[in-house]
N, C-alpha and C positions, 0 to 999 in steps of 0.2 A: 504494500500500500504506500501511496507517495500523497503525501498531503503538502500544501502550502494555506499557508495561515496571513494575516495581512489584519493591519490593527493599531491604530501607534496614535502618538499624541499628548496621553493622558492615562493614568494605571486602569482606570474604568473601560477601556478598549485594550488596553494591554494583558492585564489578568485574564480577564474569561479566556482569549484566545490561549495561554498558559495550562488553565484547567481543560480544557477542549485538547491540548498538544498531551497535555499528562494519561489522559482518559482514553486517547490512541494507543499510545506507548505502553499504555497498561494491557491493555486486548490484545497490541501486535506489537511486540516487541523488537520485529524488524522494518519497522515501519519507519519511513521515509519522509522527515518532517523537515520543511525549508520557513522561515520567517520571511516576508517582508515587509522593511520600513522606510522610515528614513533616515540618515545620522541627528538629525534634527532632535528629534523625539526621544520621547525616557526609553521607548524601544530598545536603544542603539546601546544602553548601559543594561538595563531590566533582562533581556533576553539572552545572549551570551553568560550571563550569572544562573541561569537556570539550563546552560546546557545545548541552547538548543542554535543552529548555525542562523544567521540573518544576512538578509543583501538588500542595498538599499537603491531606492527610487527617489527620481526627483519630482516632489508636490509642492503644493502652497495653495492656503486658505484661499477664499473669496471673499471680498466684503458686498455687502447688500446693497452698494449704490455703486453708479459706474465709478470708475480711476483707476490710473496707473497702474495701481497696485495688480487690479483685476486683468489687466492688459497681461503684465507681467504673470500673473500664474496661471493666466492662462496659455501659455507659452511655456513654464515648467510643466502645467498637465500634458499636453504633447508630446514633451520629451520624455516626461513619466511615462504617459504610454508604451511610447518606445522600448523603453527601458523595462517594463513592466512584461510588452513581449516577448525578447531575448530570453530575461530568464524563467518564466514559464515554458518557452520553447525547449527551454536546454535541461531542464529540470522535467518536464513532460510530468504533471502532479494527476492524479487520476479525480481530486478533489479537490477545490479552491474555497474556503473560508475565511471571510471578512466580518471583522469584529467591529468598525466601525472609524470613524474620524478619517481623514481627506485621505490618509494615505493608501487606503482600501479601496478608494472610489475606480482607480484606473487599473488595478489589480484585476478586482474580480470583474469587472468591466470588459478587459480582456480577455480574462479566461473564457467568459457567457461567446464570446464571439469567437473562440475559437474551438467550441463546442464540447468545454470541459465541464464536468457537473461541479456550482457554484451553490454555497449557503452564506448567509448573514445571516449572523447574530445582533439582535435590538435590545440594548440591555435599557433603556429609559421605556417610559408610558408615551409622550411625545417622541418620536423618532427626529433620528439629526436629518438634514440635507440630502449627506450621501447615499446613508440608507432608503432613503426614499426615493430617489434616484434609480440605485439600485434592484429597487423592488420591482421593476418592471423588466429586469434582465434574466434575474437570479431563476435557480430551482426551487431553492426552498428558501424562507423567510422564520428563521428560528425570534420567537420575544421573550425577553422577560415578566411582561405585564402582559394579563387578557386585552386589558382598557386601549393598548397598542394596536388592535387589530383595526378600528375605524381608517385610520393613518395607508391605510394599503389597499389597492384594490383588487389585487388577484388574492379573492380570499384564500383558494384552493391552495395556494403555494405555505401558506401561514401555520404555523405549528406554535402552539407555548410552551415551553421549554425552562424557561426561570434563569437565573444569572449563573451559573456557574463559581462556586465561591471554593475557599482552601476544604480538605476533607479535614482538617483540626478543629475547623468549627463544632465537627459532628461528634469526635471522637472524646473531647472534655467534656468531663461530667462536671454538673455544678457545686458537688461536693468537693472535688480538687481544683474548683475556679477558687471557691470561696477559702479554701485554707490557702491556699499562694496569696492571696491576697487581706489573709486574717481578718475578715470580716464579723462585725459584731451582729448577733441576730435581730439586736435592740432597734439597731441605728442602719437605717436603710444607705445603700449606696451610690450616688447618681455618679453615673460617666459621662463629661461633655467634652466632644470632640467637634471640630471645626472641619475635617478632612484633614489629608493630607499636609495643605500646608498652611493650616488654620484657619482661622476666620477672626477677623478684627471687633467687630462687633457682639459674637459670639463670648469674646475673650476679656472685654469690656464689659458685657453684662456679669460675667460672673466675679469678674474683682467687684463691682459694685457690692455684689450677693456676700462675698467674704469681708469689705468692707464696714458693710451697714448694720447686717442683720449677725446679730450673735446673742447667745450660741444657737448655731443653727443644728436642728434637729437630722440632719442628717449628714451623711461625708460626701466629700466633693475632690472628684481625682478629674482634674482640669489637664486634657492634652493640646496644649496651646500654637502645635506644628514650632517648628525649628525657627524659623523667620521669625517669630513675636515672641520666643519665648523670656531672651531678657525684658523686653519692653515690658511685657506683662508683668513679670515678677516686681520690676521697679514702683508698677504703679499700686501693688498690695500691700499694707502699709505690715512693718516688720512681726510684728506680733499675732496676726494675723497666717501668718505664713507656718506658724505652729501648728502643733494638735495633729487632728487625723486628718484635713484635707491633704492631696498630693498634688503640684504642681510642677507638669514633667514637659519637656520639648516632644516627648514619640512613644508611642509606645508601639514594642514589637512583638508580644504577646496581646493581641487584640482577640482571641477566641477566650482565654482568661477572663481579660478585663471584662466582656462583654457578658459572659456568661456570673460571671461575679458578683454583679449590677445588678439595682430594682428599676431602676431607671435611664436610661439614655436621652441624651440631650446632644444634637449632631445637625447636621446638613443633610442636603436628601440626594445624593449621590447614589446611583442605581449601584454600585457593589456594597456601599455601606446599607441599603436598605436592606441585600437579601442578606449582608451579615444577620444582622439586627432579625429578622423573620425567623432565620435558619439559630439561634437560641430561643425564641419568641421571647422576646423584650418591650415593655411596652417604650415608645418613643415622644419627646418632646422635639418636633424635625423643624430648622431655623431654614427655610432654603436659600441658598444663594440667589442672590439679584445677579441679573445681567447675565446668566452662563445661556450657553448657544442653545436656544429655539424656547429659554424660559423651561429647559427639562428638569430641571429640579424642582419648580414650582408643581409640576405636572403630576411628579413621582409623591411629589408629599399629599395632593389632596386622594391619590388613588389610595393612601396608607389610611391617611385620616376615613375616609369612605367607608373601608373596611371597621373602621372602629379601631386600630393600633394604634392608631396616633392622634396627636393635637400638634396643630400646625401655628407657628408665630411666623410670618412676615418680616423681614430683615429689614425692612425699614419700619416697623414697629418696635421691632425688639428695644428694651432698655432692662435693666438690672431688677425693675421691681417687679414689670412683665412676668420678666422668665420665674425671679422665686415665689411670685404667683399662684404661676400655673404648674411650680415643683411641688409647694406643697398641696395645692387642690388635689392634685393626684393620690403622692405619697399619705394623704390622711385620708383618703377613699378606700376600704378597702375593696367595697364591689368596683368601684372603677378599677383602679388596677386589675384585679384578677381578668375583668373583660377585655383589657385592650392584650393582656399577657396571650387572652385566645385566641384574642383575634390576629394576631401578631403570628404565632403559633400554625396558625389557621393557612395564614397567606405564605407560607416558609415552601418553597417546591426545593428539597433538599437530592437530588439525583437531577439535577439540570445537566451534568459533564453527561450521565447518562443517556437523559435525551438526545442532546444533540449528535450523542457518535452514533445513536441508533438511527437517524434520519439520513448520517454520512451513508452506513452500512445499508438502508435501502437503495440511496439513488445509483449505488456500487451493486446491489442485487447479491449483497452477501449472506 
């Protein structure tokens, strides 16, 4: 089996194609896996650390109004092409998987036209650009959310599937989250993470929260991302910085911490939601303003629907907001246990499954 995988940009397009490459590897262990990306992209570091070879093509975004800029990559998509057909020609991949963001767009684009069986992967409820683009080429159309299917009109190509996430999520039990992390039964745990590389506003509410209100009845393990984490510390006033709250730049045990937690407080980024499902956690989701087609906004009211979550608006958010709506929660306890279901509820834990099953039919394996 020869697969080529294509995905790059950002870890939410990079991973899933990751767990998609592992969940080959595991079925067909002589199986023939090519990345590509760009040198641009977190790809070009992310990928080679997990093993797996990468070759790159030349892309570049589009903006929504004519310039320059647009001129100009539209002129690297071209030559991406180009580039994109040699090494599928030389490679000869028996399947083409696209995870999503610009650099996939001219990948599987060429494979569809050179009559190799193609999938996307949709890991948001609003779908990007590419993918929608795409969806009129592809064989099959793998989502993570049902609520994505309106977005497409060849329904018959559409399959759900769920995001693909690490298998440590599944294999911690929450009796060894909560001893690694010495948790008291008394005093509930909230974890607020911003993503990857934080959230400013997120990181501001919660100094307010440590600032103002004391003693607060519960702990608070703030992952502030790398980039704000002096700033943030500087603005929590010293004493304050004691006791059982944790204020850390990363954390790298995140099936732990997550599982650990009564509560989670985060952004709505489609790998951290199926985290967050695949424990069933209930969520406080802050979505980013501004990310491409507003899919965070999208991914958090599909959470909220279901009843997991309660949605605050980043340009609402402020400090008295969020401890709010931590303790409305945390002193509820029918609330909590429902959004735990329903959180629970919405978790599709065998997404790497799916998808290779969809590989192995268009292959007729």
């Amino acid at each position: 089996m020869r697969i080529i995988l294509s995905g790059g940009g950002t870890g939410g397009h990079i991973y899933p194609a990751i767990s998609i490459a592992n969940k080959i590897k595991e079925e067909h262990r002589d199986a023939k896996i090519l990345f590509i990306g760009t040198k641009k992209g977190m790809e070009s570091n992310i990928i080679p650390k997990e093993g797996y070879p990468i070759k790159f093509i030349t892309v570049s975004y589009l903006r929504r109004r004519f310039s320059l800029h647009n001129i100009k990559s539209m002129a690297a998509l071209l030559k991406g092409i180009l580039e994109a057909r040699k090494i599928i020609r030389d490679f000869k991949p028996d399947v083409v998987i696209g995870t999503g963001g610009f650099v996939c767009g001219p990948v599987v684009y060429v494979a569809s036209k050179l009559k190799i069986k193609t999938i996307i992967h949709e890991q948001n409820v609003f779908p990007g650009l590419t993918n929608r683009i795409l969806g009129r080429y592809v064989d099959k159309v793998a989502l993570s959310f049902e609520e994505a299917e309106k977005h497409f009109k060849n329904k018959d190509k559409l399959v759900v599937t769920g995001n693909p996430i690490r298998s440590d999520f599944f294999n911690v039990t929450e009796e060894e989250a909560k001893a690694k992390y010495n948790t008291d039964p008394h005093i509930p745990l909230v974890l607020v993470v911003g993503g990857s590389g934080g959230a400013f506003k997120i990181n501001n509410a919660v100094t307010y929260i440590l600032n103002e209100y004391k003693p607060l009845k519960f702990k608070l393990i703030l992952v502030t991302g790398k980039r704000l984490y002096e700033q943030t510390i500087e603005e929590i006033r010293e004493q304050n910085l004691t006791g059982n709250h944790k204020i850390v730049p990363y954390i790298d045990d995140m099936p732990y911490a997550l599982k650990a937690s009564d509560l989670i407080v985060c952004s709505a980024g489609a790998i951290t939601i199926a985290e967050i499902t695949s424990v069933g956690k209930p969520a406080i989701l802050i979505p980013k303003a501004y990310t491409a087609e507003d899919h965070q906004q999208h991914n958090a009211n599909a959470m909220k629907d279901k009843g997991a979550a309660f949605v605050i608006n980043e340009n609402e958010l402020n400090g008295e907001i969020l401890y709010k709506k931590i303790e409305e929660i945390l002193n509820n306890e029918k609330i909590l246990k429902s959004m735990e279901a329903a959180s629970a509820k919405g978790a599709i834990i065998d997404a790497a499954d799916r998808i290779y099953n969809e590989v192995r039919k268009l292959l007729n394996l």
